[in-house]
MITORGU-623847 format. One record per residue: x, y, z of N, C-alpha, C, O in turn; residue in one letter; residue number from 0. Coordinates in Angstrom, 1 decimal. Example, Ala and Ser with C-alpha at 12.3 -4.5 7.8 and 13.67 -1.06 7.14 Angstrom:
residues 2
NODE    n.c1    n.c2    n.c3   ca.c1   ca.c2   ca.c3    c.c1    c.c2    c.c3    o.c1    o.c2    o.c3  r    k
NODE    13.2    -5.7     7.8    12.3    -4.5     7.8    13.2    -3.3     7.8    14.2    -3.3     8.5  a    0
NODE    12.8    -2.2     7.1    13.7    -1.1     7.1    12.9     0.0     7.9    13.4     1.1     8.0  s    1
END
This chain:
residues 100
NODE    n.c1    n.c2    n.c3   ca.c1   ca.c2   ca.c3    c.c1    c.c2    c.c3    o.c1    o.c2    o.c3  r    k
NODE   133.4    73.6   113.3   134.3    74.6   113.9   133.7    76.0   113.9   134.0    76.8   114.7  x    0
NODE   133.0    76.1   113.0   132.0    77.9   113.1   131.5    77.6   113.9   131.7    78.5   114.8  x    1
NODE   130.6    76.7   114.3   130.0    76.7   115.4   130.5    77.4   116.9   129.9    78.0   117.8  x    2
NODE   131.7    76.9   116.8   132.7    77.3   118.5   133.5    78.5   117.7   134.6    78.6   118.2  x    3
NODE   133.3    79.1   116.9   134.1    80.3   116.7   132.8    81.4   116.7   133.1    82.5   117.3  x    4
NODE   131.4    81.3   116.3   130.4    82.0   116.4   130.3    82.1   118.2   130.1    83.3   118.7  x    5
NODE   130.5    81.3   119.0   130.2    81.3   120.3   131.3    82.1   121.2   131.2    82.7   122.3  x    6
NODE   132.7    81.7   119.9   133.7    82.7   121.1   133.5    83.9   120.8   133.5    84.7   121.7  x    7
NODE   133.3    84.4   119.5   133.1    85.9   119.2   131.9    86.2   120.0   132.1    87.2   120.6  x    8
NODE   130.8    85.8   120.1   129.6    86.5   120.8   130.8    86.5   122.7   131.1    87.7   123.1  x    9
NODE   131.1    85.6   123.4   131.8    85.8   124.2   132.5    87.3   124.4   132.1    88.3   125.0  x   10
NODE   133.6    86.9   123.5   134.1    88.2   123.0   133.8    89.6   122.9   134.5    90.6   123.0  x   11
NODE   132.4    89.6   122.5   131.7    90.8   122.4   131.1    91.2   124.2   131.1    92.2   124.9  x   12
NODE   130.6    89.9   124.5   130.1    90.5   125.7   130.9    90.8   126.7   130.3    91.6   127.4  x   13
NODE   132.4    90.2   127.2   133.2    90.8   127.6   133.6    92.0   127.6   133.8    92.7   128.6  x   14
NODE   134.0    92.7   125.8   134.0    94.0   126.0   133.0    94.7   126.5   133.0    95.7   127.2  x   15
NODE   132.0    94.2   125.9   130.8    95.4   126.7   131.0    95.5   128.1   131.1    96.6   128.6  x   16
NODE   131.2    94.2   129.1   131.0    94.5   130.4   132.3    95.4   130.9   132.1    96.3   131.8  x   17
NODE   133.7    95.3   130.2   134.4    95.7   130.1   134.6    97.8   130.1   135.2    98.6   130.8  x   18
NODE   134.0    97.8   129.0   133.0    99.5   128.7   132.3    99.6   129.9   132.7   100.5   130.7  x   19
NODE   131.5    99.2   130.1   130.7    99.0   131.7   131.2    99.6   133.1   130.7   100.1   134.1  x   20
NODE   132.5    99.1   132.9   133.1    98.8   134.2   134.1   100.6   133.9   134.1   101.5   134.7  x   21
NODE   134.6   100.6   133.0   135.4   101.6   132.7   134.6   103.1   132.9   135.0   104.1   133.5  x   22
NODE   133.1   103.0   132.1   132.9   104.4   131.5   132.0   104.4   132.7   132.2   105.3   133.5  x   23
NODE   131.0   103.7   133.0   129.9   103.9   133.9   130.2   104.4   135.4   131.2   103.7   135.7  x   24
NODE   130.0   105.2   136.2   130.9   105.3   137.7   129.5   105.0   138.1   129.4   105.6   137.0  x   25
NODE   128.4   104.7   138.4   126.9   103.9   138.8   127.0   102.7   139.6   126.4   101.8   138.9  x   26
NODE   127.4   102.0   140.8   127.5   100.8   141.5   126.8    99.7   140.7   127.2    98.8   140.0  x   27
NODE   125.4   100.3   141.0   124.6    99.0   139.8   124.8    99.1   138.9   124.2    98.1   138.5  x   28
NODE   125.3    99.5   137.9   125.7    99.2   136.5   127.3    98.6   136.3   127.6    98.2   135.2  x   29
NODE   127.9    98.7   137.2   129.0    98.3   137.4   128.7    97.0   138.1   129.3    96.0   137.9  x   30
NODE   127.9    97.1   138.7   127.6    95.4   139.3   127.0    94.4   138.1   127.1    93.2   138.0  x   31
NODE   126.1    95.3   137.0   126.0    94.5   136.2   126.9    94.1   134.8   126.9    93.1   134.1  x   32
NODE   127.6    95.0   134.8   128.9    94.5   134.1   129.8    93.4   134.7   130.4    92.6   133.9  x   33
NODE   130.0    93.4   135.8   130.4    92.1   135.9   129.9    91.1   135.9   130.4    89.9   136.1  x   34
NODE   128.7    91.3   135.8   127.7    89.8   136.1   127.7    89.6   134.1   127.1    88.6   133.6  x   35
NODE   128.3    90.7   133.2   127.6    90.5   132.0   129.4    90.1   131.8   129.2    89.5   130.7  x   36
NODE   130.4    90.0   131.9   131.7    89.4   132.1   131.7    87.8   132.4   132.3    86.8   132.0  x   37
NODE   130.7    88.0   133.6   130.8    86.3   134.1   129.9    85.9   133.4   130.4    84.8   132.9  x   38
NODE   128.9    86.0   133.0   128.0    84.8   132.0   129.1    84.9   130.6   129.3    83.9   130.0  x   39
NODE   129.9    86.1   130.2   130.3    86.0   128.8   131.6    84.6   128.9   131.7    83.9   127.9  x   40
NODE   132.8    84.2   130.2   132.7    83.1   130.7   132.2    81.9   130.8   132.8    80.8   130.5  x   41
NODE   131.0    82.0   131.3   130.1    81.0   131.4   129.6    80.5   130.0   129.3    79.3   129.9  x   42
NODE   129.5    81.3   129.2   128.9    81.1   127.4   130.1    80.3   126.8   130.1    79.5   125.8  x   43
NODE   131.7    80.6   127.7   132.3    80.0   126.9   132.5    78.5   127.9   132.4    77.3   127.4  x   44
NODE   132.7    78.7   128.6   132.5    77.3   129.3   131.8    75.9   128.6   132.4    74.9   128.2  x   45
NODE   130.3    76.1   128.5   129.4    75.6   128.1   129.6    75.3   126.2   129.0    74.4   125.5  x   46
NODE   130.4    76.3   125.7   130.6    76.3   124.3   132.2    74.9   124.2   132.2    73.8   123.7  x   47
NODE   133.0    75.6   124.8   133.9    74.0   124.8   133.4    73.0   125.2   133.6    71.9   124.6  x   48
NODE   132.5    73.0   126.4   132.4    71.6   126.7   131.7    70.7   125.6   131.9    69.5   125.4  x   49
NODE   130.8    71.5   125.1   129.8    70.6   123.7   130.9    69.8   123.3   130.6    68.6   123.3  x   50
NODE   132.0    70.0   123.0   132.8    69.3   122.2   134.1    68.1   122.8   135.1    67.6   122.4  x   51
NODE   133.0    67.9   124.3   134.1    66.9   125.2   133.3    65.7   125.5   132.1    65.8   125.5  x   52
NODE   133.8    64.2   125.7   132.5    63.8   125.7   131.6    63.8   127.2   130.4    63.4   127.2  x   53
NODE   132.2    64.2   128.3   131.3    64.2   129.8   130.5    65.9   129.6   130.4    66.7   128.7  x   54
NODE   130.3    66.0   130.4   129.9    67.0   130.8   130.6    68.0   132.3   130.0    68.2   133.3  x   55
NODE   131.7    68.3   132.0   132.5    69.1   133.2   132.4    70.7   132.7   132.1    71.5   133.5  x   56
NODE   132.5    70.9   132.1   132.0    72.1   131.5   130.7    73.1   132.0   130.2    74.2   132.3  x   57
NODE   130.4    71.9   131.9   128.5    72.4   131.8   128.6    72.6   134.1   128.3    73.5   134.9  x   58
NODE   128.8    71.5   134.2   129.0    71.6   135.6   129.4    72.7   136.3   128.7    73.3   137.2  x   59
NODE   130.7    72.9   136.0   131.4    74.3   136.2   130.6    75.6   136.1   130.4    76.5   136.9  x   60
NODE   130.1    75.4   134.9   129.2    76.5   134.5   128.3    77.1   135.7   128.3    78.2   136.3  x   61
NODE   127.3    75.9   135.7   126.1    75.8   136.8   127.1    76.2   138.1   126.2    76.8   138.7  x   62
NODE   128.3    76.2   138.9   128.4    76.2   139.7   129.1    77.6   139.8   129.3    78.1   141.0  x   63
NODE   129.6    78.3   138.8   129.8    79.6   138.5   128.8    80.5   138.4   128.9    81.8   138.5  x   64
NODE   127.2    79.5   138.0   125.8    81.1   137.8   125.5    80.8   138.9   124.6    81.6   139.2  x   65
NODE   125.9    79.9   140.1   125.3    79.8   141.6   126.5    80.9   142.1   126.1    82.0   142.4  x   66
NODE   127.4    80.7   142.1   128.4    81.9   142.8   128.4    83.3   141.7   129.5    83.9   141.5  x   67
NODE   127.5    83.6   141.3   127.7    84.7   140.4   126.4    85.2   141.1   126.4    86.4   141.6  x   68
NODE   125.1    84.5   141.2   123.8    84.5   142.1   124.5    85.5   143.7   124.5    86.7   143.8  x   69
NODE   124.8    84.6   144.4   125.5    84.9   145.4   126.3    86.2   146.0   126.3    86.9   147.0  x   70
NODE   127.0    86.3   144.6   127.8    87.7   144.3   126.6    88.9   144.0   126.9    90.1   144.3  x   71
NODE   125.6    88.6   143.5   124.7    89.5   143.2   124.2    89.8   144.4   124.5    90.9   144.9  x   72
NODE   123.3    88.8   145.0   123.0    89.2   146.8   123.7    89.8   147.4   123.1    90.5   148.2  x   73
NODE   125.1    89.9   147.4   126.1    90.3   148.5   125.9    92.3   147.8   125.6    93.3   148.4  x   74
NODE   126.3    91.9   146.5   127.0    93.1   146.1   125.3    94.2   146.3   125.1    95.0   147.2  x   75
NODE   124.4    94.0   145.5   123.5    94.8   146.1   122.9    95.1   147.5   122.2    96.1   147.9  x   76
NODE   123.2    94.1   148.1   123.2    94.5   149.7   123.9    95.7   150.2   123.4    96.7   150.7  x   77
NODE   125.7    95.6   149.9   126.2    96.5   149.6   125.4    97.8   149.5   125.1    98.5   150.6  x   78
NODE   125.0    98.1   148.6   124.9    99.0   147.3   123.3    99.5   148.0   122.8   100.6   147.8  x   79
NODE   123.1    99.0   148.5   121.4    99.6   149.7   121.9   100.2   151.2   121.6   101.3   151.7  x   80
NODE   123.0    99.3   151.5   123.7    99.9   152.8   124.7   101.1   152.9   125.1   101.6   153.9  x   81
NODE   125.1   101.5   151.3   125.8   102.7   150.9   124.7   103.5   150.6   124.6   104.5   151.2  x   82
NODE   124.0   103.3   150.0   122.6   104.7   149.9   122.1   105.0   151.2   122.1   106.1   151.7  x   83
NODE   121.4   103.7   152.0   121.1   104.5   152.6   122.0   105.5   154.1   121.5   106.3   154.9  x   84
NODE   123.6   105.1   153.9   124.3   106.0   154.6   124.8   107.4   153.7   125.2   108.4   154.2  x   85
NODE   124.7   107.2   152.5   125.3   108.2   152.3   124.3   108.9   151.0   124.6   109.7   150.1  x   86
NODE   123.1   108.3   151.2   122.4   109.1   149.8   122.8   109.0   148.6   122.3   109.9   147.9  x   87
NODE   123.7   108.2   147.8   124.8   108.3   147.0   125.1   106.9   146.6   125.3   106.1   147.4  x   88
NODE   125.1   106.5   145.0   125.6   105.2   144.4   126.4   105.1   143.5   126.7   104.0   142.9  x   89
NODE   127.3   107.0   143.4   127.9   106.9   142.6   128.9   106.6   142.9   128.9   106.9   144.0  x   90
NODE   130.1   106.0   142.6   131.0   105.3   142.8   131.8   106.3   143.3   132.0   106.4   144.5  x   91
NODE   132.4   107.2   142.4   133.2   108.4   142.7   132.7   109.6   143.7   133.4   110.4   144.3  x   92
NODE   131.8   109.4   143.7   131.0   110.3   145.3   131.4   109.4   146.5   132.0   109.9   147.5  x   93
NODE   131.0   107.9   146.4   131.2   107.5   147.9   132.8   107.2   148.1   133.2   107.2   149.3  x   94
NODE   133.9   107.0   147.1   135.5   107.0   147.5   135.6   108.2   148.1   135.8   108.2   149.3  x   95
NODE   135.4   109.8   147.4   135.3   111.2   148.2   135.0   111.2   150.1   135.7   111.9   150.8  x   96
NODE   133.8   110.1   150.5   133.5   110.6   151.7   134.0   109.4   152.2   133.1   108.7   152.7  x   97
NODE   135.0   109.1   152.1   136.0   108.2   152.8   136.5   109.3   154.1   136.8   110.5   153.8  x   98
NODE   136.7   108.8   155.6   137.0   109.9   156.5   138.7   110.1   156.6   139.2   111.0   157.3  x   99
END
């Protein structure tokens, strides 16, 4: 049972960080990597219950959450290239401002 309580606390921890991330940082990419550091902390737990099931659905889920988490990354930095280069700017709170 330490075993799946060492795994939720490390979860735990990495959620708040992505959490801090998301709050303190106003940076698009750093805020895009906070949530990608939210969804693997997720994903860590996914893969941590399922050890203790006898199939493997867990693990599946997982793999199909780092494929749509992949996906989310492509989209969101695409984003994040097509806002610089219209507006010179990735800070978060600068591009809400030049809203017309």
């Amino acid at each position: 049972m330490s075993e799946l309580l060492d795994f939720v606390i490390v979860s735990m921890v990495l959620v708040a960080i992505g959490i801090y991330g998301l709050v303190v940082k106003r940076n698009a990419i750093r805020m895009l990597f906070s949530i990608e550091i939210i969804v693997n902390a997720a994903n860590l737990l996914l893969v941590a219950f399922s050890r203790g099931l006898p199939n493997a659905q867990g693990q599946v889920v997982a793999l199909f959450s780092i494929a749509i988490a992949a996906a989310e990354v492509a989209v969101g930095l695409g984003l994040i290239i097509v806002a610089y280069r219209l507006y010179k700017e990735i800070d978060v709170a600068e591009l809400r401002s030049m809203r017309g």
